[in-house]
N, C-alpha and C positions, 0 to 999 in steps of 0.2 A: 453590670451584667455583661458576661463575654458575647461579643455580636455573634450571632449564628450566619454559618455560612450559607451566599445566598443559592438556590435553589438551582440556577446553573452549573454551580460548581459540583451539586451534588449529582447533577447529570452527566458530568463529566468523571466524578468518582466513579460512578457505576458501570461508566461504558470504558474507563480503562479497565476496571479491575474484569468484564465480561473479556476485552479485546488481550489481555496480561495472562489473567492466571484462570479461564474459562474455555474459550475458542481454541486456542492452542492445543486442548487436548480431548477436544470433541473425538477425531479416530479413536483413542483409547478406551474414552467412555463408553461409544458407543460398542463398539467390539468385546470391549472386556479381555482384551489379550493387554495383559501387563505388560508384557515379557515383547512386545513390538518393536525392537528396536528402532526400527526407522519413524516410527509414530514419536517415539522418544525425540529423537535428533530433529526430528522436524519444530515440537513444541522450545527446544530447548532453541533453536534456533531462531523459531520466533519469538520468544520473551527476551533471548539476550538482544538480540535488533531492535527493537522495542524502548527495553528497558534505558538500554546505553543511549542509545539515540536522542532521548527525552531528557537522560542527565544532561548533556552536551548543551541541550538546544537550552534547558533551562538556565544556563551558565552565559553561554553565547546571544540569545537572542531569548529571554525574558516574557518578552511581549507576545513573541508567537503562541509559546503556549494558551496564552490569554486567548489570543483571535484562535486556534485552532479549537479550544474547547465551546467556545463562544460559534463555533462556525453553522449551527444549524438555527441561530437563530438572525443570521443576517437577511436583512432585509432587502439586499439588490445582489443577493445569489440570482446568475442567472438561471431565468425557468426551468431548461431543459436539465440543467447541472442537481435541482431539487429533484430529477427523477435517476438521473446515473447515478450522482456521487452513492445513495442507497443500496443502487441494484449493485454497484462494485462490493459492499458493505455485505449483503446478502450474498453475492455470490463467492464471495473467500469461503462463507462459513458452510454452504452448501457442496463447496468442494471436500469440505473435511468428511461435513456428515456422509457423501456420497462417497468418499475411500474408508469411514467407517463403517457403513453397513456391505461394502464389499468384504470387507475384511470378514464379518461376523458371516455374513454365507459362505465365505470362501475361507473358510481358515487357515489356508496352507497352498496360498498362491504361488507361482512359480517367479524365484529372488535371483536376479542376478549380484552380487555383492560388488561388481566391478560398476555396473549402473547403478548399481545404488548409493555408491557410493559418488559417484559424477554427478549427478543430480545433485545429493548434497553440497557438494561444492559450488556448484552454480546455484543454487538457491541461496545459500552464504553471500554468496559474488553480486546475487540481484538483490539482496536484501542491504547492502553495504553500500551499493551506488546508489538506489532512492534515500538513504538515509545521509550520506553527503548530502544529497540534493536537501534535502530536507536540515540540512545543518548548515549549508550552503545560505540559501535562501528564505531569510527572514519572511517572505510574505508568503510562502507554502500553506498558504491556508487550504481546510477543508473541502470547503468549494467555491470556484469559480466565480470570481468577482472582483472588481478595482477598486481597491482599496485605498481609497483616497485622504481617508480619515489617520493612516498612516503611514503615507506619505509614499507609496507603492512607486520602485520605478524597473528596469530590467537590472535583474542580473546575469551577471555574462563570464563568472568567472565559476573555478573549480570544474563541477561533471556537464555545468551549461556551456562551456568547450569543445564539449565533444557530442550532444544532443540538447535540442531547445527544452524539450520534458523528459530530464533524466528518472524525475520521480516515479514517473508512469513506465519508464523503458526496464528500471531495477523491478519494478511489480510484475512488470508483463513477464522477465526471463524467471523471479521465480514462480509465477502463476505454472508457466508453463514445464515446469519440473517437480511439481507436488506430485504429480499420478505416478512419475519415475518414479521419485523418492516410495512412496509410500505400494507401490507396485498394485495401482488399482487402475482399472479400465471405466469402472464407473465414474470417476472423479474428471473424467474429460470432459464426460458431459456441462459439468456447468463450468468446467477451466476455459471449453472451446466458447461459449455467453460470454463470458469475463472479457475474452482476449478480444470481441466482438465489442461489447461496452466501452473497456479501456481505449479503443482505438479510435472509436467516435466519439468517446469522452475530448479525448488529444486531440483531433481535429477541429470539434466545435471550438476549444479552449484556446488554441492557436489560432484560428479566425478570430477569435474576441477580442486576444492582446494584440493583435496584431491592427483591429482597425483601434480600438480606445485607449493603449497605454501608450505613449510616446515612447519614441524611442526603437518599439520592439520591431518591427520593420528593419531597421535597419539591421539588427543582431540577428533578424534572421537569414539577413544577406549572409550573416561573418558566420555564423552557424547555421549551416543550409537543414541538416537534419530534425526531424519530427524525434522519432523514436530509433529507428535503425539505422548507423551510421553505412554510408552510402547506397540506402534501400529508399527509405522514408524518414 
């Protein structure tokens, strides 16, 4: 009898195929404007980051996928990281919803094509350095924890070079270029949450490594940056 697969993995099916080929195209759905072009680019943008990212990582580094599907059921996620890592999760998709239902009141918003087109490029650009990071760094797991059981120690090379959490700095530049792209005013609303989450996410997360994985203290001497290379 073929084993059935077990019940984690089937929560993991479900939440790529919602995060792949669902959420990406929440503006469209909801608006019902086909013809969006920048709703387009935005989804296609984010299934190909996505997509490619995962091929890479499952080639390179095997096991992550394991821990990162695995990641909501670990047991020494730290507390505070069981209420962010979510609200980050929720608030992506409430970005979308909130530039889809502007679109569907406002059907014929005012497009700059030259901003529209910047923003997609920087979105590209943010979604390319978390996704290094994330191909980078074998222990990018889900959330926030020392992972001991797989032998966790710093990495210091590729986009941790140039900041200590590139994952979070690629998310934050294209959080904050969706309402461009997509030329909604309501979609700030929860991008301005996000960029507020994402930033105390990064701090708590860099106090954590910084007192319990060895090592990270000193790399963050050699890499002074949090997020924004000579800001924070």
């Amino acid at each position: 009898m073929a084993q059935q697969p077990e019940p984690v993995l089937w929560r993991a099916i479900v939440q790529m195929v919602i995060v792949v080929f669902i959420a990406p195209f929440i503006p469209l759905i909801i608006s019902g404007q086909w013809d969006w072009w920048q709703a387009w680019a935005y989804a296609t943008a984010s299934i190909l980051a996505f997509v490619i990212s995962r091929l890479i990582v499952a080639r390179k580094h095997p096991d992550l996928l394991k821990e990162r599907a695995r990641f909501m059921q670990a047991k020494d996620t730290k507390p505070w990281d069981k209420v962010l890592a979510p609200l980050l999760g929720v608030g992506s998709i409430l970005t979308t919803v909130a530039a889809g239902l502007d679109r569907y009141y406002h059907p014929m918003p005012a497009s700059t094509l030259t901003l529209n087109l910047l923003a997609l490029g920087v979105l590209v650009l943010g979604y390319g350095f978390s996704s290094w990071a994330l191909i980078e760094n074998r222990f990018f797991s889900g959330t926030v924890r020392i992972q001991t059981e797989r032998g966790q120690h710093v990495i210091s090379s590729g986009p941790y070079q140039i900041v200590r959490h590139p994952g979070y700095a690629g998310g934050l530049l294209g959080y904050l270029f969706i309402p461009l792209l997509l030329n909604s005013s309501w979609a700030w609303i929860p991008t301005i949450l996000l960029v507020v989450v994402m930033v105390t996410r990064t701090a708590l997360e860099d106090k954590t490594l910084q007192a319990e994985l060895p090592g990270y203290r000193e790399f963050a001497q050699k890499t002074r940056y949090r997020l924004l290379p000579g800001i924070w």
